[in-house]
N, C-alpha and C positions, 0 to 999 in steps of 0.2 A: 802483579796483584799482591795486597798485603798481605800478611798471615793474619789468621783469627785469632785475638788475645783471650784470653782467659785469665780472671781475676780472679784469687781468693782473699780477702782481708779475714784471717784470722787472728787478728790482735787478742787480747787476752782468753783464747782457747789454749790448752795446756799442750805437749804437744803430742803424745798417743792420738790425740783425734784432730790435731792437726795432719800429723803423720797417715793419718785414712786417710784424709778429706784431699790432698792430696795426691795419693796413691790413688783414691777413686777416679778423679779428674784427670790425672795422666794419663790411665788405661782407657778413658774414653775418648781425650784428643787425638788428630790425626797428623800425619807425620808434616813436621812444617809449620804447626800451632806454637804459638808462645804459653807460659803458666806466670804468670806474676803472683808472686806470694807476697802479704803482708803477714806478719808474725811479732810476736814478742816474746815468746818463752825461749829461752836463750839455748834451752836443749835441740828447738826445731835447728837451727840454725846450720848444726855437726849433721843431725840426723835425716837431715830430707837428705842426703847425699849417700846415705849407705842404705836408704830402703830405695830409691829410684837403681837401676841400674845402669853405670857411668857410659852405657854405649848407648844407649835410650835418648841420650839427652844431650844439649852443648851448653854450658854456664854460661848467659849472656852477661849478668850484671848482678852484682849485689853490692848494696846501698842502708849505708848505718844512719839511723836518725835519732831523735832526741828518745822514745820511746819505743822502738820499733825498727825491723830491717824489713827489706825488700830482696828479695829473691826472683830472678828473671831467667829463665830455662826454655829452650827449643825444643822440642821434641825431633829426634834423627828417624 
């Protein structure tokens, strides 16, 4: 069975309320979901990694683009 994806496109959101939006969406997915983040503020990028905690979760992939990175995380 696949896992269930969850997308956020927060491209020009700053990122304290990237950093919620987030945080929200993790603590409601279930263990085995994906989170795919789209982002632009270059602070999210250090910072989703010290507000999630590193046993919560396994880095699948992140992806630099012309304006924007992508962010791809498992929930454990």
């Amino acid at each position: 069975m696949k896992a269930k994806v969850h997308h956020l496109d927060l491209r020009g959101t700053i990122s304290p309320i990237t950093l919620l939006k987030v945080s929200q969406v993790f603590r409601e997915m279930g263990t085995g979901q994906i989170l795919e983040v789209l982002a632009s503020d270059p602070d999210t990028k250090e910072e989703i990694f010290r507000v999630l905690n590193p046993s919560q979760y396994e880095l699948i992939e992140t992806k630099e683009q012309d304006s924007f990175y992508q962010i791809t995380l498992k929930k454990e």
